[in-house]
N, C-alpha and C positions, 0 to 999 in steps of 0.2 A: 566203533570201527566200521562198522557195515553205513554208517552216516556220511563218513571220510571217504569212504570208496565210491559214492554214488553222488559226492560231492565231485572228486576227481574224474572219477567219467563224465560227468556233464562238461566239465570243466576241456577234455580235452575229447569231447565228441566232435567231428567235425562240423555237424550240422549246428552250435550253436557257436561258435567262431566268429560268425559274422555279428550277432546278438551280443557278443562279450565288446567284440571292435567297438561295435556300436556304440555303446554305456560307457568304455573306455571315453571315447572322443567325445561324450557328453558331458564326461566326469573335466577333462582336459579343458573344455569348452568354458564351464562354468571358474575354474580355476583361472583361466584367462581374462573374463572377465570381472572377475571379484580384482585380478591386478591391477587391470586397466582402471578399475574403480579406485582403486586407492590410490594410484600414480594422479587420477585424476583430480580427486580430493585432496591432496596434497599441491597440486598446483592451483586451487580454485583458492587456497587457505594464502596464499601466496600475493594472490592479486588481490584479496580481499584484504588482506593486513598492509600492504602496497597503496592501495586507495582510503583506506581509513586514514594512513597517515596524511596523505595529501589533501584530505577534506578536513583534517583537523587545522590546518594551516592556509586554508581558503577564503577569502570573505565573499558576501554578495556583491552580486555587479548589478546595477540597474538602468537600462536602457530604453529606448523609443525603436519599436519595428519599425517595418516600411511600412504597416497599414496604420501606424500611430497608435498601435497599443503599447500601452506598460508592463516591461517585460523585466525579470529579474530570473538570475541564476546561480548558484552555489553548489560543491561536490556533495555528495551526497553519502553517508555511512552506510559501511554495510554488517549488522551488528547481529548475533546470536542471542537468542532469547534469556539465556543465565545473565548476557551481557545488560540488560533492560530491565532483567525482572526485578527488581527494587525502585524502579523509575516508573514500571507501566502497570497500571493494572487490567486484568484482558478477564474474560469468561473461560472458565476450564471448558478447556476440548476445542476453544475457538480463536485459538493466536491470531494476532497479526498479521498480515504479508508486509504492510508499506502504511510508513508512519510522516503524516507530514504536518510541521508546523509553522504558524506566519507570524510577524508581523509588521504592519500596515500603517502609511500615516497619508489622510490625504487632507490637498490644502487647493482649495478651491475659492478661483474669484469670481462673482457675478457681478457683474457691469450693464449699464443699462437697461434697468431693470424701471419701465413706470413706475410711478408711485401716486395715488390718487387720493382724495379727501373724500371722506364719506360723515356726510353734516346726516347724523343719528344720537340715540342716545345710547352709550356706551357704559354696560353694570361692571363693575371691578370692584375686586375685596377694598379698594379704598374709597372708594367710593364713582358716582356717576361723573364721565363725560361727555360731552355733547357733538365731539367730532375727533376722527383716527384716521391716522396715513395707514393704508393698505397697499399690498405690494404682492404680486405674485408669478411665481417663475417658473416654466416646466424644460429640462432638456433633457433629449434622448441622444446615445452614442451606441450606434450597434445594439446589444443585448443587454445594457446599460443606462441607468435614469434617474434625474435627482425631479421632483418637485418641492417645491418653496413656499411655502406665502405666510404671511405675518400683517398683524394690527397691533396699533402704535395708538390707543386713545389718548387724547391732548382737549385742553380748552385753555379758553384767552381770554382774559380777564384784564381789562385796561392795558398797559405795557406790558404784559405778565404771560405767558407761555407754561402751562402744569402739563407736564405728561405723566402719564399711569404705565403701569408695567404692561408691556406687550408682550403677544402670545403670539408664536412661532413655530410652525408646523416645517417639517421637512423627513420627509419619505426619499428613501436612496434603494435601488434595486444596483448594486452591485454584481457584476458576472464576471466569476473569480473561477479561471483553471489553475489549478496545480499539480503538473506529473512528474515520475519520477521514471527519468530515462537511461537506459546504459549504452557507453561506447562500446559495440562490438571489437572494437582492435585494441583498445587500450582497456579496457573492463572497466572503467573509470563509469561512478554514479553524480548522474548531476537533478537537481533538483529544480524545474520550471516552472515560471509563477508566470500568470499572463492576465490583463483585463484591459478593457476599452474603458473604464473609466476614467477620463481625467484628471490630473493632479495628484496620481496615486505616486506613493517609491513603499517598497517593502524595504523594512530596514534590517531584518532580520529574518533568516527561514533555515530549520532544519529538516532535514529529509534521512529516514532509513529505513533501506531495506532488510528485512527479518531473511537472516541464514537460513533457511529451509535444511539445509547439510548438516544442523548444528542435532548437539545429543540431546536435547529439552525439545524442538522442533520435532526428532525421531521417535523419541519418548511418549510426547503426547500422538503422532500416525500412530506408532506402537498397540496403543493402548485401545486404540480404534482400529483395528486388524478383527479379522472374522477367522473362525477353527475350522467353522463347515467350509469345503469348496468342493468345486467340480472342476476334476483336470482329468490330464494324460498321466494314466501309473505306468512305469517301465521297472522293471528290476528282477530279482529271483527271489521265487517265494517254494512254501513246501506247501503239496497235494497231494496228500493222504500220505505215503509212504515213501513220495516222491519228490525231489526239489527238482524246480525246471524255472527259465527265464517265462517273464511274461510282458503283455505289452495288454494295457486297456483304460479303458474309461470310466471313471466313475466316481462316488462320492467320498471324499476323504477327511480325515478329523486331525487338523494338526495345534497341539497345544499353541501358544504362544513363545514358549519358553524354549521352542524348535523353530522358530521362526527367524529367518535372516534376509 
């Protein structure tokens, strides 16, 4: 009884009036936005189920920029980790963000390309030749490079022409971006494939971005959350005999199982 009374005089002391307001409007504050948070995740769930359908019905497009690179594009998914998890295999604790896959065909001509005689004697599992067409070719495109070269061992015997198997080197430095970009007005995910290599077309690419909002995503932050912190404590607590609001700083232990 004597606990009730000294609950209700604090309660209606003038001097902590402004302290209860306070807590009030922090308490209203918080409630405000846990709404805003759900109105908003229910709208994000919205565009996201909106653009999966439009990317499932998309195909790639592959074009020439203005700088004559090989450019290709397609909408991009935007998929929740339960949605993946039998498709992807990740490191517990280390999802995903953005998942992207290619593929590529290139078809390349080289044209006037010397070719020279080289009178040697040429060893090959079939045996020795005595001379081989050689050929070799280097070109660069931007950040982008094939070199070439090959030997052709041959010998002539009367009317008679024998060539041996030829050996053919070719080294390709390919410079291949792939990002994954969102329209801010239309929330729409597209997938960008870019290279200065020649003769390239992507025939195929999927792009997705990992929900971060999703409850597997929350799940594993979750599990990675700390109990120890240091903040600002506000509230009403009891001193000795006494309950009174307080306001301070310091170290606090909150389970996980209290955590939002």
């Amino acid at each position: 009884m004597i606990i009730l009374r000294n609950i209700l005089a604090i309660i209606t002391d003038p001097k902590n009036t402004r302290m209860f307001l306070l807590g009030g409007i922090v308490v209203l504050c918080i409630l405000l936005l846990r709404q805003c948070q759900a109105t908003g995740d229910a709208k994000n769930e919205v565009y996201r189920v909106e653009n999966n359908w439009k990317a499932s019905l998309d195909t790639i497009e592959n074009y020439i920029d203005a700088n004559g690179n090989a450019v290709a594009e397609i909408m991009a998914l935007n998929l929740s980790l339960e949605e993946i998890e039998n498709e992807l295999e990740f490191e517990k604790g280390k999802p995903p963000i953005t998942i992207i896959k290619t593929e590529t065909v290139i078809k390349e001509v080289i044209v006037e390309v010397p070719v020279f005689i080289l009178d040697t004697v040429i060893n090959t599992v079939i045996g020795d030749f005595n001379s081989a067409l050689t050929f070799s070719d280097k070109k660069e495109w931007g950040k982008s490079s094939r070199t070439i070269d090959a030997i052709i061992p041959y010998e002539t015997s009367d009317s008679l022409i024998s060539f041996g198997n030829a050996s053919i080197g070719l080294e390709q430095n390919i410079f291949l971006t792939a990002s994954l970009i969102k329209d801010t007005k239309s929330k729409e995910l597209f997938v960008n494939l870019l290279t200065d290599y020649p003769g390239t077309t992507f025939n195929s690419a999927e792009g997705i971005l990992i929900d971060q909002k999703s409850k597997a995503f929350k799940s594993l932050q979750y599990e990675n959350r700390k109990t120890l912190g240091l903040g600002l404590q506000l509230g009403v607590g009891l001193s000795g005999e006494q309950i009174s609001p307080y306001v301070g700083i310091g170290l606090n232990y909150t389970p996980k199982f209290l955590q939002w």
